[in-house]
C-alpha positions as MATLAB code, in Angstrom:
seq = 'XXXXXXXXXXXXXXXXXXXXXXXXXXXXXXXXXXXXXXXXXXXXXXXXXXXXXXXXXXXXXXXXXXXXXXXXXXXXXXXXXXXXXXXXXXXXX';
ca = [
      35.112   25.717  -60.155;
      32.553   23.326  -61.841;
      32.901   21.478  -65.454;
      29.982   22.351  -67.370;
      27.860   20.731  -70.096;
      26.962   20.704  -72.768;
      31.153   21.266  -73.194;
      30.387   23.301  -76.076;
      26.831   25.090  -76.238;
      25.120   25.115  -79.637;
      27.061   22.532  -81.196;
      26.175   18.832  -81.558;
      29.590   17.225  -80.906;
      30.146   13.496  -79.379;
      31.130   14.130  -75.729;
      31.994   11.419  -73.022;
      32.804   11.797  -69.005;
      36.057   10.900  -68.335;
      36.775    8.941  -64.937;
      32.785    8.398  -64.816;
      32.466    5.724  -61.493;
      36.350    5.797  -60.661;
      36.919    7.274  -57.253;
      38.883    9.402  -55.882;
      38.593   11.269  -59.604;
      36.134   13.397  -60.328;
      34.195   12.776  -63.154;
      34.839   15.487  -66.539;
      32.586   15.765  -69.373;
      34.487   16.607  -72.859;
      33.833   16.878  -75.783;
      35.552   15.131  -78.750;
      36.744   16.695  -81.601;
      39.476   15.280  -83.689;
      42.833   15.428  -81.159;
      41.275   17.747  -79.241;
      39.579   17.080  -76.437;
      37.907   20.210  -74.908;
      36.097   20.737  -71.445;
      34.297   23.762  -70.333;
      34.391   25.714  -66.831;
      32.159   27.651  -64.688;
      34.016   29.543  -62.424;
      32.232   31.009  -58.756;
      32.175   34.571  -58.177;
      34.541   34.213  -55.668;
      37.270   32.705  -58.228;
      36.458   35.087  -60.932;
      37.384   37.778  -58.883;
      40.229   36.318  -57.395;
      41.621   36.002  -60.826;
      40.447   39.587  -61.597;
      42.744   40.832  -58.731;
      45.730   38.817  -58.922;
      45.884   37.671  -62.399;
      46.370   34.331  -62.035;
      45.662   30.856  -63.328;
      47.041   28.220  -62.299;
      46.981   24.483  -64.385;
      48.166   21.626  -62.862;
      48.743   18.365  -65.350;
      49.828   14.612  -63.681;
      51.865   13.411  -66.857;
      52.674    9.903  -64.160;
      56.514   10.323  -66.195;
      55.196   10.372  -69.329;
      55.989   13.099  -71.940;
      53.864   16.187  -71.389;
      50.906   16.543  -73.822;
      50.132   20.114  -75.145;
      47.178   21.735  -73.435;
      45.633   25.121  -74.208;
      43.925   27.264  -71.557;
      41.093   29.921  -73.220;
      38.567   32.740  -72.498;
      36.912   32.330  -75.536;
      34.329   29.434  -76.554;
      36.296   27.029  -79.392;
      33.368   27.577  -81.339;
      34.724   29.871  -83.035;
      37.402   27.491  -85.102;
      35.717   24.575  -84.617;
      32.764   26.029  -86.811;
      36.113   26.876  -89.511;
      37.227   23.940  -89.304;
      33.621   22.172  -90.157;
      32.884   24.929  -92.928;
      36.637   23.771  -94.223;
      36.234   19.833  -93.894;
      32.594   20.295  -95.605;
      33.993   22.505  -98.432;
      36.723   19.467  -98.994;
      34.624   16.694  -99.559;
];
């Protein structure tokens, strides 16, 4: 599995790498968009049908005893309500 950019294709949206020069992490491009803070995946063939066969997904968050934050695991690009929300925020101002 590889993190991809641009995070989200076809949309100009601030992104950053987190953990850019800090070994033993490896380094994530996301995107930033309000609270959310979104990162995209390419998965091998091998994974894909792995997943295809067994169903499963596994997510594995190091909260270091803090509270757990919300995270949200998708198929589909966040394009979709991002562009929503951008229509919405544009037809408020």
């Amino acid at each position: 599995m590889k993190s991809m950019q641009p995070v989200v294709p076809g949309m100009d949206l601030e992104e950053i790498v987190l953990a850019k020069n800090q070994p033993p992490y490896v380094p994530l491009p996301v995107a930033i968009v309000g609270p959310r803070w979104i990162s995209r995946w390419k998965l091998t063939w091998r994974e894909r049908f792995k997943i295809l066969f067994t169903g499963d997904l596994w997510h594995t968050q190091l909260t270091f005893g803090q509270p757990f934050q919300p995270t949200l695991l998708e198929i589909d690009s966040p394009k979709r309500y991002l562009e929503k929300e951008n229509d919405q925020s544009l037809a408020d101002a």
